[in-house]
C-alpha positions as CSV (number, residue, x, y, z in Angstrom):
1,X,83.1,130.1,80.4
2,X,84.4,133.3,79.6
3,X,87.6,134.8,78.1
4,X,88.7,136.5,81.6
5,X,87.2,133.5,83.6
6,X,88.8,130.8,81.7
7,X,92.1,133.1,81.8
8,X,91.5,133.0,85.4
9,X,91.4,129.4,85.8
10,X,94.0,128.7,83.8
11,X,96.4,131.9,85.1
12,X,96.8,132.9,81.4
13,X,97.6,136.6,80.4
14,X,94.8,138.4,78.6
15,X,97.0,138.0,75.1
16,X,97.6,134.1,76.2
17,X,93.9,132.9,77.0
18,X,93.0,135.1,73.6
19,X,95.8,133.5,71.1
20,X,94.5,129.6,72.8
21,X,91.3,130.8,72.2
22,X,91.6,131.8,68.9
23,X,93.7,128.6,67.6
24,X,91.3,126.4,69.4
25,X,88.2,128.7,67.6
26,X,90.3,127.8,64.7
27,X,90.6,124.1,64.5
28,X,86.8,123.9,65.6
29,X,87.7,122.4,69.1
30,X,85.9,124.7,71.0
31,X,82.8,127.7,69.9
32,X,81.5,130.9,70.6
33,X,78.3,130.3,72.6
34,X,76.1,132.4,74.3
35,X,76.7,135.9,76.4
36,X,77.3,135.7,80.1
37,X,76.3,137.8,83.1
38,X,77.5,140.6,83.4
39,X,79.9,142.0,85.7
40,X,79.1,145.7,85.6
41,X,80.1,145.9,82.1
42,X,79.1,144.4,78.9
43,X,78.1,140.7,79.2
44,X,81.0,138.8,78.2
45,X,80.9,136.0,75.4
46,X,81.0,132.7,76.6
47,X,83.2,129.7,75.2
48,X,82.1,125.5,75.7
49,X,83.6,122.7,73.7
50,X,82.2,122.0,69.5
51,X,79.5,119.1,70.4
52,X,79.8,118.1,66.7
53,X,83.4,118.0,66.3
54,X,83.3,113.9,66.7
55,X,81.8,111.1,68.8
56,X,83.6,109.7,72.3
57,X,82.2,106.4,73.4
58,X,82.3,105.1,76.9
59,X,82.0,101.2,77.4
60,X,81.7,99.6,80.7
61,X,82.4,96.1,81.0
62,X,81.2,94.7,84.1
63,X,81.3,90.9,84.9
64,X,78.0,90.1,83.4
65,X,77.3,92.6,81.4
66,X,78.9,95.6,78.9
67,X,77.0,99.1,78.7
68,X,77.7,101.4,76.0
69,X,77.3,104.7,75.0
70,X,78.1,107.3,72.2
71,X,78.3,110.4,72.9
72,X,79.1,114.0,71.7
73,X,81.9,116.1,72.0
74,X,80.1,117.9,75.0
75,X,79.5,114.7,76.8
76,X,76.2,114.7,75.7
77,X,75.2,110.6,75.4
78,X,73.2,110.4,72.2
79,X,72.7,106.4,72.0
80,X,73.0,103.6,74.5
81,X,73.7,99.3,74.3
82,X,73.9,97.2,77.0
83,X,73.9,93.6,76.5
84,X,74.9,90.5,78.7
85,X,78.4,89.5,78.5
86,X,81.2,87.3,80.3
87,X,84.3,88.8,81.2
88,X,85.9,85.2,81.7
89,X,85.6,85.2,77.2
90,X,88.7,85.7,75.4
91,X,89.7,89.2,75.3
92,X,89.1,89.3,71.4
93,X,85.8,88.0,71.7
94,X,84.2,90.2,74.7
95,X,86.2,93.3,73.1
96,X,85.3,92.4,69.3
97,X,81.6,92.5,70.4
98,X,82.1,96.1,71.6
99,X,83.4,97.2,68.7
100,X,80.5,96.0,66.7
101,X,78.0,97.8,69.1
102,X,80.2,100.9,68.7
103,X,79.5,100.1,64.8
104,X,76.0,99.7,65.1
105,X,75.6,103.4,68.0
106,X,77.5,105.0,64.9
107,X,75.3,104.0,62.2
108,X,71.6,105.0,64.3
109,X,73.6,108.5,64.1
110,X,74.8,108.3,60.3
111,X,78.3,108.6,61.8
112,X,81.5,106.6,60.4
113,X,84.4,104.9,62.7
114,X,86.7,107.8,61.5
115,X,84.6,110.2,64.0
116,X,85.4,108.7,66.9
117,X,88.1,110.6,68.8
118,X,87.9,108.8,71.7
119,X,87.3,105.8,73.9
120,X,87.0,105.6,77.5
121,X,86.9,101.9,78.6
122,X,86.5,100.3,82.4
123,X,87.5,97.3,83.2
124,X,87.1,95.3,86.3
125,X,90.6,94.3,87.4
126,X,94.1,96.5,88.1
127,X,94.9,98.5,84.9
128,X,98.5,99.5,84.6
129,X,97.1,103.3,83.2
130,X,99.7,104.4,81.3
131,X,99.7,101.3,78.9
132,X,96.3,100.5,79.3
133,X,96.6,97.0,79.8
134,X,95.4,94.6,83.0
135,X,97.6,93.6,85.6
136,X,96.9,89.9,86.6
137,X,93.0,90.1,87.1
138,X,91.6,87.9,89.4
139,X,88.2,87.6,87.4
140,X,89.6,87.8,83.4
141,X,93.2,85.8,83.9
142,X,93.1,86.2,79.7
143,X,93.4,89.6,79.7
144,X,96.8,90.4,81.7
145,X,98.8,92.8,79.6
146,X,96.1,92.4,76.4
147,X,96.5,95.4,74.5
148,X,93.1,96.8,74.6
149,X,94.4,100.2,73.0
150,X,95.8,98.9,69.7
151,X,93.0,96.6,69.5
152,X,90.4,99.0,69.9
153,X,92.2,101.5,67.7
154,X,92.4,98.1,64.4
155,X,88.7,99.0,63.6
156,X,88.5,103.0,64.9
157,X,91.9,104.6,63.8
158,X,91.3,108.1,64.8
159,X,90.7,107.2,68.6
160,X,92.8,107.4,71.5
161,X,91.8,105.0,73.9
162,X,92.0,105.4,77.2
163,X,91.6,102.3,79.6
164,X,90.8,101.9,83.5
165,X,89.9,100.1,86.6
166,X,85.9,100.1,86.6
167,X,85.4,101.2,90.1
168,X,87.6,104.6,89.2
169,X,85.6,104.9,86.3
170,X,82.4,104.9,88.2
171,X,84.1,107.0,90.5
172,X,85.1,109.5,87.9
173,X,81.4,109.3,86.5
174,X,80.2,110.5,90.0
175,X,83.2,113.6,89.9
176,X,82.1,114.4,86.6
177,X,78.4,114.7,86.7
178,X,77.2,113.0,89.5
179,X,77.2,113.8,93.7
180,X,80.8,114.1,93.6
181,X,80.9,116.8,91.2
182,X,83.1,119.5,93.4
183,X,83.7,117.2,95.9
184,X,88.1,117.1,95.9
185,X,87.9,114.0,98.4
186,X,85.5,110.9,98.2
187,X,85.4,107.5,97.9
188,X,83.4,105.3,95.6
189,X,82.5,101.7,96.9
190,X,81.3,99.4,94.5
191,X,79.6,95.8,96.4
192,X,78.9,93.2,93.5
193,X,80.0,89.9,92.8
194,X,83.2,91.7,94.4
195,X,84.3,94.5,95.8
196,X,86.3,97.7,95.4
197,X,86.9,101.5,95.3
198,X,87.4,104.3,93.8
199,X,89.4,107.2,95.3
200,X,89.7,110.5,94.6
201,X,92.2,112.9,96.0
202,X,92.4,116.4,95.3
203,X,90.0,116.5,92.6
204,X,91.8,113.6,90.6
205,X,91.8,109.8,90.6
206,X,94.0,108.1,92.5
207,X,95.6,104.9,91.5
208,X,98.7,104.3,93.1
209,X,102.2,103.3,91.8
210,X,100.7,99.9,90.0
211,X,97.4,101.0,89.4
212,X,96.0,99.0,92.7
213,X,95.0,101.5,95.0
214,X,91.2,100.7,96.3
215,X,91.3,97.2,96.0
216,X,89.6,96.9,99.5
217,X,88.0,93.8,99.0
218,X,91.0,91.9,99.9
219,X,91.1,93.5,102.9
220,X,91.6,91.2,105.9
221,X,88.4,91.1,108.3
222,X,88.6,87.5,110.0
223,X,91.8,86.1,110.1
224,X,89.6,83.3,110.9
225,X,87.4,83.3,108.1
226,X,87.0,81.2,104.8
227,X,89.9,81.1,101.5
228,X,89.1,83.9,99.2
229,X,89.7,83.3,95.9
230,X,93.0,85.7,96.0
231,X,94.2,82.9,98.3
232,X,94.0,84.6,101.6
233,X,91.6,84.3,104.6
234,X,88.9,86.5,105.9
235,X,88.5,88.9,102.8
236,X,85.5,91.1,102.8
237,X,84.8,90.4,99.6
238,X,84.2,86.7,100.3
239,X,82.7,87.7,102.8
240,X,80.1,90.6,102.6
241,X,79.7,90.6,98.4
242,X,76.9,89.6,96.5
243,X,78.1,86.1,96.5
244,X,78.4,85.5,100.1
245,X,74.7,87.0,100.8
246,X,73.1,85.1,98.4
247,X,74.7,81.8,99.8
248,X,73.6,82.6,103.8
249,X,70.5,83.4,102.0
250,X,70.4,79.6,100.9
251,X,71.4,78.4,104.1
252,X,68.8,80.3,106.0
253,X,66.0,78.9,103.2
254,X,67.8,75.1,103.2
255,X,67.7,75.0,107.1
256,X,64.1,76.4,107.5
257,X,65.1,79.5,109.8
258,X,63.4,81.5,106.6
259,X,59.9,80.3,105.2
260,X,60.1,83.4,102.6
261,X,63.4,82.5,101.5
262,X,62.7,79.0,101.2
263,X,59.9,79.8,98.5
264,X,61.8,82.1,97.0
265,X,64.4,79.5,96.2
266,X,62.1,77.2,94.8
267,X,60.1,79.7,92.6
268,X,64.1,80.5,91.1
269,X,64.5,76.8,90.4
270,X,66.8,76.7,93.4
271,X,69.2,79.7,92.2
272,X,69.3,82.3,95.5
273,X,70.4,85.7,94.9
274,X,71.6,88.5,96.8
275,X,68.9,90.7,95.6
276,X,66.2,87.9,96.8
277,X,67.5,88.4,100.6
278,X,67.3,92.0,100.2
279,X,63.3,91.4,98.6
280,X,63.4,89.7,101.8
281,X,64.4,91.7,103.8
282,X,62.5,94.6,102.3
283,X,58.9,92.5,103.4
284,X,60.1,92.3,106.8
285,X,62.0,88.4,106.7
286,X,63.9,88.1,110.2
287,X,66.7,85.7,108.9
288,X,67.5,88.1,105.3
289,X,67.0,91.4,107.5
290,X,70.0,89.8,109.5
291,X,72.1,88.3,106.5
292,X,71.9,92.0,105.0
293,X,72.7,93.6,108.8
294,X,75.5,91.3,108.7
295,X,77.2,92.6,105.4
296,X,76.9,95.9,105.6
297,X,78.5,95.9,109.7
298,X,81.3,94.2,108.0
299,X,81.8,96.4,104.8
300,X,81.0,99.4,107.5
301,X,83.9,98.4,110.0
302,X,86.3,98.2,106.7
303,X,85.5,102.0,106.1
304,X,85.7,103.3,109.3
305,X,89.4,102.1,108.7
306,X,89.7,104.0,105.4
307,X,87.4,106.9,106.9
308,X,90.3,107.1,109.7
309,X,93.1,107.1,107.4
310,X,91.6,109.6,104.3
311,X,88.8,111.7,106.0
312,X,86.7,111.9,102.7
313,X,84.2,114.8,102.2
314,X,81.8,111.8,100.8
315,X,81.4,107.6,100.3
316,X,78.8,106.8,97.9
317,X,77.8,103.0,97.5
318,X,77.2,101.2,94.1
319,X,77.1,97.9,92.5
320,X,74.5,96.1,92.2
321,X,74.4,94.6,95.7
322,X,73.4,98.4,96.6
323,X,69.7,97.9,95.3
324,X,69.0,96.0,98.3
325,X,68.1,99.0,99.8
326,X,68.2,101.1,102.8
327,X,68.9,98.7,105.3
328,X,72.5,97.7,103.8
329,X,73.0,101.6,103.8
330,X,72.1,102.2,107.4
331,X,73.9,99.4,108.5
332,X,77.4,100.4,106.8
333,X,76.4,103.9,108.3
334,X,75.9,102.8,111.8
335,X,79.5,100.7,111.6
336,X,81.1,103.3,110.1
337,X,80.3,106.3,112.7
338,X,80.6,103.7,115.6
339,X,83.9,102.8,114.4
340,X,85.3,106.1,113.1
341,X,86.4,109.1,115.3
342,X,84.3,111.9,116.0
343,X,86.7,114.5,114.0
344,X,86.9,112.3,111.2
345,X,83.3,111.9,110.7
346,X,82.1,115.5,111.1
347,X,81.7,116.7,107.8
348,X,80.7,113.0,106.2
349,X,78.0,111.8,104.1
350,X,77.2,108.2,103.4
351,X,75.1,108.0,100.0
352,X,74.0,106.2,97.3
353,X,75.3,106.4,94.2
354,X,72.7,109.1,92.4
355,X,73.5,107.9,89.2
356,X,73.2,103.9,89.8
357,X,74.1,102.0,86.9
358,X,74.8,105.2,84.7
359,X,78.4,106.1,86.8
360,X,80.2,103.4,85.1
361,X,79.3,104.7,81.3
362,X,78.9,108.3,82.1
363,X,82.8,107.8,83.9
364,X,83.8,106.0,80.4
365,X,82.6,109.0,78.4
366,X,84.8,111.4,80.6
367,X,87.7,109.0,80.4
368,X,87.4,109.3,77.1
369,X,86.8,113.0,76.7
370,X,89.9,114.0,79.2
371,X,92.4,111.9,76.9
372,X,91.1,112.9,74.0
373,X,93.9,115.0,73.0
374,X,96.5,113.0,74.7
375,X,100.0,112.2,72.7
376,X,101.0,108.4,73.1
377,X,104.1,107.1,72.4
């Protein structure tokens, strides 16, 4: 940006934006880059952050898995990890093994621990945000009020480390440089193993008083149905996530109402998934095109309820439930404009998540990046 934009933005005096500018020119934060268009006069000299000031890293710890990436000052990723991983390890095991990957990103760029300024790190349970630690996690009961920061900061001392539920991270990721990048009010529904959201509001993540805003999987949709792990009845979670497809996936193959689910389940030594009743689905399976149907008229009714209360600009869906394709999509579509008011649903889109598996890491990154500078106590 420009001096008089960024003075603009920020509604900074020309002799403010200039002394920031210059201080920040001075300590090597930011640099001169190249000229803008002009406005009638003479094209103005343009301003972006020093990309080789130091490394952020974003980690995403999923469930099953952790994804990595180091990246520039800019937010340009330069190296990427991912690896499988259980979150149900000990906290200094699962947390230990990302810091070594960190190590091992660093050293394919010649680059030392001391460089890295910052960490953004998702985690999938309530964070309390301001201390970075979990608040009784349903899937990782180790972690509750682990200190992730000071741990992470024992091997890089330089960082600041900034920790977060992983469904606002992937949220963030879309804000930042994905479909919800000047978008002020959208929602980001994850459908895995379980299920959640990210909100934003006004531009910014929202996360509520004890960091449990979005938790909609534990929203009630049968007060007839089956326990959920939480201990209540009639979740979605337990029953529209990945779980609870794959298992009326084995029920329809067991019984014999699906041939091509029954051989799947053999040919996977009698392990059913939710992406095998999506493949399914996909080849035109009766009993899986149903299941799938099923889930995403429930997860669309929930929604409708949110979509009635926030009237976002934009949901996008990710997870990895979400590769089973359009059919789960047009399904939580049709539930959610059948269920929602007119008004509420004029200006809504209902998408995929462009950047898939990328919003988690990419969200890290920016985590990182907009704390890098942060004082903690």
């Amino acid at each position: 940006m420009s001096r008089s934009a960024l003075g603009e933005r920020l509604g900074y005096s020309r002799a403010n934006i200039t002394a920031v500018l210059n201080q920040l020119l001075s300590l090597n934060i930011i640099e001169e880059r190249e000229l803008g268009e002009s406005q009638g006069g003479r094209r103005p000299r343009t301003y972006g952050l020093n990309g080789t000031l130091g490394f952020v890293v974003g980690v995403d710890i999923g469930a099953t898995s952790i994804d990595l990436a180091l990246a520039d000052f800019d937010g340009t990723i330069l190296e990427r990890l991912d690896e499988p991983a259980d979150v149900r390890d000990e906290p200094e095991l699962l947390l230990g093994r990302a810091a070594d990957l960190i190590e091992e990103l660093l050293n394919r760029q010649n680059g030392r621990p001391e460089q890295v300024l910052a960490i953004g790190i998702g985690v999938p349970g309530p964070v309390q945000f301001d201390e970075g630690v979990l608040i009784a996690p349903p899937l990782m009961p180790a972690w509750e009020s682990f200190p992730i920061k000071a741990f992470m900061r024992q091997r890089f001392t330089a960082a600041n480390v900034a920790v977060d539920n992983d469904v606002n991270v992937m949220a963030l990721g879309e804000a930042s440089a994905g479909a919800g990048k000047g978008i002020n009010n959208f929602i980001f529904l994850k459908i895995g193993t379980g299920i959640g959201s990210g909100i934003i509001c006004r531009g910014n993540i929202y996360r509520g008083r004890d960091g449990a805003a979005g938790d909609v999987g534990h929203i009630c949709i049968d007060y007839n149905g089956p326990v959920c792990h939480c201990g209540n009845v009639g979740c979605l979670e337990i029953m529209a996530a990945g779980p609870a497809i794959a298992e009326r996936g084995r029920e329809a193959a067991v019984s014999g109402e699906s041939e091509f689910l029954a051989e799947a389940l053999a040919a996977n030594n009698g392990l059913m998934t939710a992406q095998l009743v999506g493949d399914a689905a996909k080849a035109g399976d009766r009993a899986a095109n149903e299941i799938v149907k099923t889930s995403g008229r429930m997860i669309g009714g929930m929604l409708a309820s949110l979509v009635n209360f926030f009237n976002p600009q934009l949901i996008l869906i990710g997870g990895g439930v979400s590769n089973i394709g359009i059919r789960l999509l047009s399904a939580i579509r049709q539930a959610v404009l059948r269920r929602s008011t007119a008004l509420s649903t004029r200006h809504l889109r209902i998408e995929f998540s462009p950047l898939g598996k990328d919003a988690g890491v990419m969200g890290a990154i920016w985590l990182a990046l907009e704390h890098t500078f942060t004082v903690e106590s």
